[in-house]
VEXMI-190779 format. One record per residue: x, y negated, z of N, C-alpha, C, O in turn. Coordinates in steps of 0.1 Angstrom, whole numbers, plus 2048, in hexadecimal, padded with zeros to 3 digits. Layout:
BEGIN
XYZXYZXYZXYZ/...
END
This chain:
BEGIN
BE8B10677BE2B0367BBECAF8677BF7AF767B/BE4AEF66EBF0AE3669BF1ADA679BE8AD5680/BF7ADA67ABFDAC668BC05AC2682C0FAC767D/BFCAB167DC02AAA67CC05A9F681C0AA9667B/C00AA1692C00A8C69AC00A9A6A8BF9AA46A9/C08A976AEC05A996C0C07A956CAC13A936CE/BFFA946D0C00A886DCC08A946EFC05A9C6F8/C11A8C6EBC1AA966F9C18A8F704C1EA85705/C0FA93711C0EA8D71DC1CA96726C20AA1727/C1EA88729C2CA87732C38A89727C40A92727/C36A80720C40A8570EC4BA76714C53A7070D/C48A75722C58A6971EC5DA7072BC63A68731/C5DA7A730C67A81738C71A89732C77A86728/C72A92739C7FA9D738C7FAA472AC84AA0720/C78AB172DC72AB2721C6BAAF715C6CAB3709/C64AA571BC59A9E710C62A94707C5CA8E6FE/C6DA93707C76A89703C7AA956F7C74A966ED/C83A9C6FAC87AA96EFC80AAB6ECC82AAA6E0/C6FAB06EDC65AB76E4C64AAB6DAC65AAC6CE/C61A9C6E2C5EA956D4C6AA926CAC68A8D6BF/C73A946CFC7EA936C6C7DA9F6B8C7EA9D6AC/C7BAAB6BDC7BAB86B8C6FAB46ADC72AB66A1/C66AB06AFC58AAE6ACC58AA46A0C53AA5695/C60A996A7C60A9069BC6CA9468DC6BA91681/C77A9A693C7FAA5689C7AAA967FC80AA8674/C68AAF680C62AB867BC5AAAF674C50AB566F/C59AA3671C51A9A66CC46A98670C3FA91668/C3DA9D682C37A9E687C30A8C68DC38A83691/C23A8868CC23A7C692C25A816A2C25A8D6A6/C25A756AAC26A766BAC27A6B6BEC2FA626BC/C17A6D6CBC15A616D2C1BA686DFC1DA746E1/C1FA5C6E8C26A616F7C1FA556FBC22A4A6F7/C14A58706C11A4B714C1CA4D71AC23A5771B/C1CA3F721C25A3A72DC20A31731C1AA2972A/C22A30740C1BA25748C28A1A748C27A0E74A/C34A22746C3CA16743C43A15736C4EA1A733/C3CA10730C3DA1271CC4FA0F71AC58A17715/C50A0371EC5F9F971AC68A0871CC6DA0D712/C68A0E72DC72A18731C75A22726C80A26720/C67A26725C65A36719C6EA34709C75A3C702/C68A24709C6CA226F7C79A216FAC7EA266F0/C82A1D702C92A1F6FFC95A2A6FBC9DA2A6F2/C8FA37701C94A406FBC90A486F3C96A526EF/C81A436EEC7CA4B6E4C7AA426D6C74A476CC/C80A326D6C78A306CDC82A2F6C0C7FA276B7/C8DA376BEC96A386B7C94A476ACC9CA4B6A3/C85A4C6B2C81A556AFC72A536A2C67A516A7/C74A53696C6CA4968FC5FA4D68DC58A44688/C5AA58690C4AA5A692C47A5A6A0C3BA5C6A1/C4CA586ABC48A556B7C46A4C6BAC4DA426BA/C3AA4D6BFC30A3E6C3C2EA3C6D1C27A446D7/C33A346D7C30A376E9C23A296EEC24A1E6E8/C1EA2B6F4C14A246F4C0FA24706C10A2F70C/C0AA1870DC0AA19718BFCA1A719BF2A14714/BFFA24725BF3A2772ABF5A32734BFCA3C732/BEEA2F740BE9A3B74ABE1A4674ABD5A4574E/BE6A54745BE0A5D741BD5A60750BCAA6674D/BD6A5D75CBD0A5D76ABC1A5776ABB8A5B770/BC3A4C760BB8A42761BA9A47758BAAA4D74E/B9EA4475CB92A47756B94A4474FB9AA3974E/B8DA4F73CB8EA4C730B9AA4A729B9BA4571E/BA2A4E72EBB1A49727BB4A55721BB7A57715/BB4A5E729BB6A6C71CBB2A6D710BB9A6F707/BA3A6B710B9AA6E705B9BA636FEB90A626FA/BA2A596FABA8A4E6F9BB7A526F0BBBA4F6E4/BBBA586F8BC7A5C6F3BC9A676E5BCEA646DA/BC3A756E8BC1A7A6E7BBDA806D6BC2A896CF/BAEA736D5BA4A746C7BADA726C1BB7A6B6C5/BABA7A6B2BB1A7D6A7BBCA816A4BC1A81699/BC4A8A6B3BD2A906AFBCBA9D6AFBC0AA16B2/BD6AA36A8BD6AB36A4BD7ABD6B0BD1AC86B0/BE2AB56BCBE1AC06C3BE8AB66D1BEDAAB6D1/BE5ABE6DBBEEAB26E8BF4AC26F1BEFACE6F2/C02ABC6F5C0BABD6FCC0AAB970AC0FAAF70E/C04AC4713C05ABD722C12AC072AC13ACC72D/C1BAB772CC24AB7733C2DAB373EC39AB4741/C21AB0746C1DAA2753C23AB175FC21ABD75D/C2AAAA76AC2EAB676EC37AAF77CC3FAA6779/C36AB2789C41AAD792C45AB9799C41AC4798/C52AB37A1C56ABC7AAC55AB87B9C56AC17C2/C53AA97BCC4CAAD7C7C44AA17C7C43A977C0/C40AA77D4C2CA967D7C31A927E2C36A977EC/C2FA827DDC30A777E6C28A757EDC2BA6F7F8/C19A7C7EAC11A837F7C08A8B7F4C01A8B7EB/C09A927FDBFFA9D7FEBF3A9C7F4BECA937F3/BF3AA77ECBE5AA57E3BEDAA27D0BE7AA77C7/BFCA9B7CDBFDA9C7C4C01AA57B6C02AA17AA/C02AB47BFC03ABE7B7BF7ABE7B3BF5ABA7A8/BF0AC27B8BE0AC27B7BDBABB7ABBD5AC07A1/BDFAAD7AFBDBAA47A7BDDAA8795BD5AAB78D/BEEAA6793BF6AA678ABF3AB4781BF1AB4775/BF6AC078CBF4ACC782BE7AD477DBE3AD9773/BE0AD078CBD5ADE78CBC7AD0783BC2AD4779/BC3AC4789BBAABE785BBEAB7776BB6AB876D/BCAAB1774BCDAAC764BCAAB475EBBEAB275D/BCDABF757BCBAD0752BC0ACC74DBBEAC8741/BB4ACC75BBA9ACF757BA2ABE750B98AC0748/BA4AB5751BA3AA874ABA8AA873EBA3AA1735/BB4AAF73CBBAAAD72FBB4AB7728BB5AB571C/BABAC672CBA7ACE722B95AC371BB90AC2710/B8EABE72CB80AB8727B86AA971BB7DAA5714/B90AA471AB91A98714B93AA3706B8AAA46FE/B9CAA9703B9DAB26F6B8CAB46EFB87AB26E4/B87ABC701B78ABE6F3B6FAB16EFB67AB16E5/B71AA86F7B68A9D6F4B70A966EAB69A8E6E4/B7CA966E7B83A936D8B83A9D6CDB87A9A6C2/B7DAAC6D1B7FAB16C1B90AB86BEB94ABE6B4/B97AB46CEBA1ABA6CBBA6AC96CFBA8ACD6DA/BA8AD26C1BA8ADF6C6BB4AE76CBBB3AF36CF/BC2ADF6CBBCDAE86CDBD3AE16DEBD2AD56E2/BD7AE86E1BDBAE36F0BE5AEB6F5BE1AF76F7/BF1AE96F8C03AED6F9C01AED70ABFCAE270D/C02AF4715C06AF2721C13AF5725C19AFE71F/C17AEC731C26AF0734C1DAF1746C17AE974D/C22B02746C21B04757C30B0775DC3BB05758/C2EB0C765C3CB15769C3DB2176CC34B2876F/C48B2376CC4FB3476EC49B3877DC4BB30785/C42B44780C40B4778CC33B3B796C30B3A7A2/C2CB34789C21B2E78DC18B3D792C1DB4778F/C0DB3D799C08B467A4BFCB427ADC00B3C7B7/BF1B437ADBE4B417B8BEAB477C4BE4B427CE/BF4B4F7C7BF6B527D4C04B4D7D4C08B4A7DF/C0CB4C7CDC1BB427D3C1CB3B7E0C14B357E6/C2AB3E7E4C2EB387EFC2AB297F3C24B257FD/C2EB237E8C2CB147E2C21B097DEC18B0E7D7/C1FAFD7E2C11AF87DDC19AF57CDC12AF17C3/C23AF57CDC28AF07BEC21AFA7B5C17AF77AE/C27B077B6C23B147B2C16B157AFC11B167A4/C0FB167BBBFAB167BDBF5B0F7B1BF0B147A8/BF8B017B1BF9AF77AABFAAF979ABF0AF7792/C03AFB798C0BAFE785BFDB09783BF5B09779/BFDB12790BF6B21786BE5B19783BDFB1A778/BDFB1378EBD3B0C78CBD1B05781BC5B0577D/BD9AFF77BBD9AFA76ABDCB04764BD4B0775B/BE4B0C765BE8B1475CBDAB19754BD6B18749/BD5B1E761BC8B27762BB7B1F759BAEB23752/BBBB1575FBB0B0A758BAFB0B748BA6B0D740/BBFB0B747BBBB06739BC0B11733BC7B0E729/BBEB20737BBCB2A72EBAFB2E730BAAB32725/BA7B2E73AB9CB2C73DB94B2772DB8BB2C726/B99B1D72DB93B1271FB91B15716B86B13710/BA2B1D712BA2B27704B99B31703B92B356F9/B97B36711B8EB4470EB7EB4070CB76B47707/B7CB33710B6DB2F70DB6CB28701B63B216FD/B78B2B6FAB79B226ECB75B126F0B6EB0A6E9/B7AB0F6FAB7DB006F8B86AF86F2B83AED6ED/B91AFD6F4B9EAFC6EEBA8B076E8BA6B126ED/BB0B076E0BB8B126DBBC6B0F6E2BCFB086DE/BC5B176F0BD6B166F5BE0B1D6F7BDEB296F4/BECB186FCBF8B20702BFFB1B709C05B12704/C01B20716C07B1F721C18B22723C1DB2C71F/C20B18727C2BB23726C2FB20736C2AB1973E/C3AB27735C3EB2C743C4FB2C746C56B36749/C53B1D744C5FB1D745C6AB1F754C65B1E75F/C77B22752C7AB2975FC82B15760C7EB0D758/C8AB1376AC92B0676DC98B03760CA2B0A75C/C93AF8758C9BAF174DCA6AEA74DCA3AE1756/CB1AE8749CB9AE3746CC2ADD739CC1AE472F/CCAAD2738CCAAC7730CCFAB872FCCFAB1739/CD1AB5727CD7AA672BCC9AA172CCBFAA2726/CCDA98738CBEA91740CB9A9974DCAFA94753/CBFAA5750CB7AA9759CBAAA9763CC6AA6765/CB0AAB76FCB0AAC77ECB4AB6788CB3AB6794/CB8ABE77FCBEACE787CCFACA788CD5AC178E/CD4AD577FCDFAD2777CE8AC177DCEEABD786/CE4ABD771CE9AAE774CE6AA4783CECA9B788/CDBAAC785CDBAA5798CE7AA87A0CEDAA07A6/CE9ABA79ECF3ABF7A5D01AB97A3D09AB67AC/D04AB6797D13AAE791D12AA5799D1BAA47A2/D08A9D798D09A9079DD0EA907ACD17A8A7B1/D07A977B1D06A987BFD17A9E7C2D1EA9A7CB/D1AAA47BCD26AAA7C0D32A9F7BFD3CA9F7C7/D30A957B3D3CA8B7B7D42A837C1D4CA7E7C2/D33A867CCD35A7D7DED36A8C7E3D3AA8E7EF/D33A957DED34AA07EED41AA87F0D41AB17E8/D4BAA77F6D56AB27F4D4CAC07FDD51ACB7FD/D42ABE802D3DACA806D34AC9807D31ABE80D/D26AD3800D1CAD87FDD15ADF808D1AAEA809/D0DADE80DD06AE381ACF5AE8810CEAAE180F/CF9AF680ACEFAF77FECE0B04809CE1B0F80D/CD6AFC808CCAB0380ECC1B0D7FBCBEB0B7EF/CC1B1C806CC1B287FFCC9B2A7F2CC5B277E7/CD7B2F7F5CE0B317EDCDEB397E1CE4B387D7/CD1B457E7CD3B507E0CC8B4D7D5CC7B547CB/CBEB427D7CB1B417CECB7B457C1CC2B417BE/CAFB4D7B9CAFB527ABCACB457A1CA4B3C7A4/CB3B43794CA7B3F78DCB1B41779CBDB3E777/CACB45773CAEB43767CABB3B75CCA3B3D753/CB7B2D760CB6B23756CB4B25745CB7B3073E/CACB1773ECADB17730CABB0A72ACA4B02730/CB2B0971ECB5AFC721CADAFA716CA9B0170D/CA9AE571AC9CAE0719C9EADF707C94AE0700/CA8ADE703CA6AE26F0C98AEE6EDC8DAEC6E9/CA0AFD6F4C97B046EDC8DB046F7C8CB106F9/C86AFE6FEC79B00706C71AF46F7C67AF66F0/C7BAE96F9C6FAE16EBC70AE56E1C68ADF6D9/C76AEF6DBC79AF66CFC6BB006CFC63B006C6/C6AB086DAC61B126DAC53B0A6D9C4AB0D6D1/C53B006E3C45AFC6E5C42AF26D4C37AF36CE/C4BAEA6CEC49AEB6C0C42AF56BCC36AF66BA/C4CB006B9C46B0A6B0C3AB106AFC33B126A5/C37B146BDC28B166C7C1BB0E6BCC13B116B4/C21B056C2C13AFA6BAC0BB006B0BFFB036B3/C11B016A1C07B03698C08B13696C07B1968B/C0AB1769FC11B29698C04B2D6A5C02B2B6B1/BFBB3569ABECB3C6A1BF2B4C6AABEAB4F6B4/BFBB526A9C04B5B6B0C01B556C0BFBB5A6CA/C07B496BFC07B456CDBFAB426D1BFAB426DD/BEEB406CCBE3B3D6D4BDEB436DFBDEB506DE/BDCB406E5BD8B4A6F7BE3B4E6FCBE2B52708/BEEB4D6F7BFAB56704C02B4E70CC00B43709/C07B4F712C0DB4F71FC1CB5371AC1EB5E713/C27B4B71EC33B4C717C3CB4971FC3FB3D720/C46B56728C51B52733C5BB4C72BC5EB51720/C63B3F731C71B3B727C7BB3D732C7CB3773D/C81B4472FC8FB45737C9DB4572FC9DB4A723/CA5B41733CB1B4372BCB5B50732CB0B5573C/CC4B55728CC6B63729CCCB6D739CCEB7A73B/CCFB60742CD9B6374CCD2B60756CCBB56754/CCFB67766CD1B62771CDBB62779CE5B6977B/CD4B52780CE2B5178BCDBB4D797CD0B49797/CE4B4D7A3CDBB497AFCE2B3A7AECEBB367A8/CD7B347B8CDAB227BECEAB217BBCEDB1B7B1/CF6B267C5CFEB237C6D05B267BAD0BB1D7B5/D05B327B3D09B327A4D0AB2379CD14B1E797/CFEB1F79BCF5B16792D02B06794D0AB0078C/CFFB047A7D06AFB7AAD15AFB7A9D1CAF07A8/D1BB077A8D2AB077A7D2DB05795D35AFE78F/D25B0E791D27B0877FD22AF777CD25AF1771/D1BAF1785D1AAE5781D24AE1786D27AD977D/D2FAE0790D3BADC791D43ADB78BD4AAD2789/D47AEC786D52AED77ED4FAE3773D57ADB76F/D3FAE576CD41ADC75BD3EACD75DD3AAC4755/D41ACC768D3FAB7770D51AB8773D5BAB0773/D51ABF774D66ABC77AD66AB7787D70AB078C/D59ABA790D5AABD79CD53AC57A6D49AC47AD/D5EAD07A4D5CAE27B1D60AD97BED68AD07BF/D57ADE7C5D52ADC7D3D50AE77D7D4CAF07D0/D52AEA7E6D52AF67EBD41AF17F1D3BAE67F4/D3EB017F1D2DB037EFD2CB07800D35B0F803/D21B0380CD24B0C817D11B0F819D09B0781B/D0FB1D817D01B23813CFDB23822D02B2782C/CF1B1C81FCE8B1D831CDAB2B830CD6B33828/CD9B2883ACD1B3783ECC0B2D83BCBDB22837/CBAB3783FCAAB3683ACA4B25848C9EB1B846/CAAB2C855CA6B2385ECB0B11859CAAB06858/CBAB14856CC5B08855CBDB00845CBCAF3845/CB8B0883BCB7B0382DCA7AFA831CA3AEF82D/C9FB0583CC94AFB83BC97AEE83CC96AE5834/C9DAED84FCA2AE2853CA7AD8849CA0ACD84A/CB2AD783ECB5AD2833CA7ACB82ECA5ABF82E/C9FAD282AC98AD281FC8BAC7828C86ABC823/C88ACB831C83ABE83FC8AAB283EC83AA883E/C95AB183EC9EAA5840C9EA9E835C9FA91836/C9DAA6829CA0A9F81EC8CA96817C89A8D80F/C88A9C81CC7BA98815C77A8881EC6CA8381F/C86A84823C83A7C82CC8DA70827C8CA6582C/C98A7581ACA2A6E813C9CA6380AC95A6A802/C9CA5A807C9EA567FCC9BA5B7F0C93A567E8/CA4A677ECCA4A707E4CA1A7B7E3CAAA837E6/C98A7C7E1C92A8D7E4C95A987DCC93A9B7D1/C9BA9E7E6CA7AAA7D9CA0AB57DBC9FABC7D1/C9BAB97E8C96AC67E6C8FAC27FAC93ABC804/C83AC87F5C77AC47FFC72AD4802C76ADD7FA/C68AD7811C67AE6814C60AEB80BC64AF6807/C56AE5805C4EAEA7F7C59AEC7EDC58AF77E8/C60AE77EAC6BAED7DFC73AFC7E6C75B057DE/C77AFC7F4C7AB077F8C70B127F6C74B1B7EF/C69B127F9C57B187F8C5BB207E8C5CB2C7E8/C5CB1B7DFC5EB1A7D2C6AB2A7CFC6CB347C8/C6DB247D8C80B2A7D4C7FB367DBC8AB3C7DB/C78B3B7E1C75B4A7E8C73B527DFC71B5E7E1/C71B4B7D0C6AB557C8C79B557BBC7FB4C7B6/C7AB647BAC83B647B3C7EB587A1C73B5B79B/C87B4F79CC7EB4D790C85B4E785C8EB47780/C80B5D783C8CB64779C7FB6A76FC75B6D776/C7EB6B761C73B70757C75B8075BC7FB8575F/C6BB84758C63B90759C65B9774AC63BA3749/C68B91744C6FB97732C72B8B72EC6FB7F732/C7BB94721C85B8A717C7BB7E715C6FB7B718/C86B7970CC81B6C703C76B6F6FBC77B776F2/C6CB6B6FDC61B6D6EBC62B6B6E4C64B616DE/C63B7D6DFC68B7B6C9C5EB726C4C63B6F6B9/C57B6E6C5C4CB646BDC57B5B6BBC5AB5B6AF/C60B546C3C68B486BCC77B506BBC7EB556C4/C77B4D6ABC86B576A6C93B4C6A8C99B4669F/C94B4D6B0CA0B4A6B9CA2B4C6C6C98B4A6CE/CAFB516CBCB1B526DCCB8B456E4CC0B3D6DF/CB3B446F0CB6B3C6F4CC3B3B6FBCC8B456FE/CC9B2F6FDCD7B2B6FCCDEB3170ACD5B37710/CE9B3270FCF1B33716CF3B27720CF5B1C71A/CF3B2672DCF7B1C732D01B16734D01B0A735/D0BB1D734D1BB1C734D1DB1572BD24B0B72D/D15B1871AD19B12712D1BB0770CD23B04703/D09AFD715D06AF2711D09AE8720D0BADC71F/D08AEE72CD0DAE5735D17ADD737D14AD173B/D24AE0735D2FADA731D2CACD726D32AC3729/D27ACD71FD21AC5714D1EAB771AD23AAD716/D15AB9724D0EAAD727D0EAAC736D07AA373A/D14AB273FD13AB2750D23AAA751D23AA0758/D31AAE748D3EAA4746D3AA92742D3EA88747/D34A9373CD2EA82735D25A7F73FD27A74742/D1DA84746D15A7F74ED1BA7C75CD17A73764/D23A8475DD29A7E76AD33A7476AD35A6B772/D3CA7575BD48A6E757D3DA5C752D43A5174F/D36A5D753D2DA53752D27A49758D23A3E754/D28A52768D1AA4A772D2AA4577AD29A3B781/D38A4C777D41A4277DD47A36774D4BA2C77A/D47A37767D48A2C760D42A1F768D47A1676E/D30A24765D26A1876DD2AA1677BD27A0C780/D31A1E782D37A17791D41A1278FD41A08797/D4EA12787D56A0C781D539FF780D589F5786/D4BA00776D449F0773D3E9E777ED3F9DB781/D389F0782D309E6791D389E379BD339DE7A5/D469E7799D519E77A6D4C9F27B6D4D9F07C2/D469FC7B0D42A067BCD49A107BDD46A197C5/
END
C-alpha cells in the first residue's frame, strides 16, 4: 500500500511528535490537529511536510473534515487520567469508534491504532477497560472490511519529552526522600523512537494488516528499579522508601487531590497488572528495540540540568 499524506490524531503529543518527525524523514505528507495550533507548531513546524492545523477532533464533523483525501490516519489521542468521571470512555473507547465511521464516510482505508499493553474487558482499571474497548472497535472494523487496521500494544514509553521517566528526575531534584506507592509494579519500558519507527513501518506494509503488536523493550524492571535509574542518569539518587498496598492507595487518594496528578487510584488499579509483553519484539520490524540504560542518560541529564538553568534565571 503506497501512504503518501497522514493525518496523526493526537500527532502534537508525546509520541505523535516523533512519529511525525519519523514520517516526514520518509518524505511522508502529515497533517496534526490541535486545538492549540501556535503551541504544536513550535515544535513541529521545523518539520517541512508537517502541517498542523487547528481544530477539535471532539467536535461534530471535524473528523471527516480532517481526514478526506489522506492515505491513511494515525489515532493517537490517549490520557492517563480524567478530570472526570466518563473521560476514558470518552477519549479511548468512543473516539475509536468516530474515528473508524469518519474513515468510511471519507474513503479512508488504512487506520494505525495505539492501545496499550495489558488493555483487557475485565482489567482492574477503567484506563485498561477503556484502551481494550477501542482497541476492539476498530478491529471489529477491519474484520467487517471497513477499514484495513493494526492495533499496537505498547508497554510505558519513554524519551525526551516524556511523563514517566523525566517526571521521576524531575521530581527527585526537591525530594531527598521518595515515599514510592507499589514498588514492586512490573513494567517493560521502550523508547518512543522505536514505537514511531514501528508504527511508520506498519503503515504501508500489508503483513501488518489485522494484527495486534506487543512493543516492549528488552528488559523488565519494577517501579523502584525504573525510579532509582532515573536518579542515577538525572545526578540525583534519592533514597526510595516502598509503601505497602494499604499506604500506596492512601498516596494515590491524596494525590488526585494535587495540583499535579502523578499517580491517581485508577493508575494504581493499572499497576496490579504485571505490564511486561507476552513475547519478543515483532520480527515484522527488522530491528530490536533499544536499551534503556542506554538512551536515558542522553536526555533525563539535560532535562533536569535545564529546568534549573530556568530557576536560575527566574531567581527560584
Amino acid at each position: 500500500m503506497l501512504i503518501r499524506n497522514v493525518v496523526i490524531l493526537g500527532g502534537s503529543g508525546f509520541v505523535g511528535r516523533h512519529l511525525a518527525r519519523v514520517l516526514a524523514e520518509r518524505g511522508i505528507e502529515v497533517t496534526v490537529p490541535s486545538r492549540n495550533r501556535e503551541r504544536a507548531k513550535e515544535q513541529l513546524i521545523v518539520l517541512p511536510t508537517v502541517n498542523v492545523v487547528d481544530a477539535n477532533i471532539h467536535a461534530d464533523g471535524v473528523l471527516e473534515a480532517l481526514v478526506a483525501g489522506a492515505d491513511a490516519v494515525v489515532n493517537l489521542v490517549g490520557i492517563l487520567h480524567e478530570s472526570r468521571r466518563g473521560d476514558f470512555d470518552r477519549v479511548h473507547a468512543e473516539l475509536p469508534q468516530r474515528v473508524v465511521a469518519a474513515c468510511q464516510r471519507a474513503g479512508v482505508e488504512r487506520l494505525v491504532h495505539m492501545s496499550a499493553l495489558c488493555a483487557d474487558a475485565q482489567a482492574p482499571s477503567r484506563y485498561l477497560r477503556s484502551r481494550a474497548q477501542g482497541e476492539a472497535s476498530v478491529m471489529r472494523a477491519h474484520a467487517s472490511g471497513a477499514v484495513t487496521a493494526t492495533a499496537f500494544r505498547p508497554s510505558v514509553i519513554f524519551g525526551q519529552g516524556d511523563s514517566f521517566l523525566g517526571l521521576f528526575a524531575r521530581m527527585l531534584r526537591f525530594m531527598p526522600i521518595v515515599p514510592l506507592g507499589s514498588p514492586g509494579a512490573k513494567f517493560q519500558p521502550v523508547w518512543v523512537d522505536d514505537v514511531a519507527r514501528a508504527f511508520a513501518d506498519a503503515l504501508g506494509d500489508p503483513a501488518s494488516f489485522g494484527q495486534r503488536y506487543e512493543l516492549c523493550g528488552p528488559k523488565v524492571y519494577t517501579l523502584r528499579e525504573l525510579v532509582e535509574l532515573a536518579g542515577k542518569a538525572s545526578g540525583y539518587r534519592r533514597r526510595i522508601v516502598g509503601l505497602g498496598k494499604t499506604m500506596s492507595y492512601l498516596q494515590a487518594l491524596a494525590m488526585e487531590f494535587s495540583p499535579l496528578t502523578v499517580l491517581t487510584r485508577d493508575n494504581l488499579r493499572s499497576m496490579s497488572v504485571d505490564n511486561v509483553c507476552g513475547c519478543g519484539w515483532p520480527e515484522i520490524f527488522a530491528f530490536k528495540p533499544s536499551v534503556l540504560e542506554a538512551i536515558s542518560p542522553t536526555y533525563l541529564m539535560a532535562s533536569t540540568r535545564r529546568y534549573d538553568i530556568f530557576r536560575a534565571r527566574a531567581r527560584r
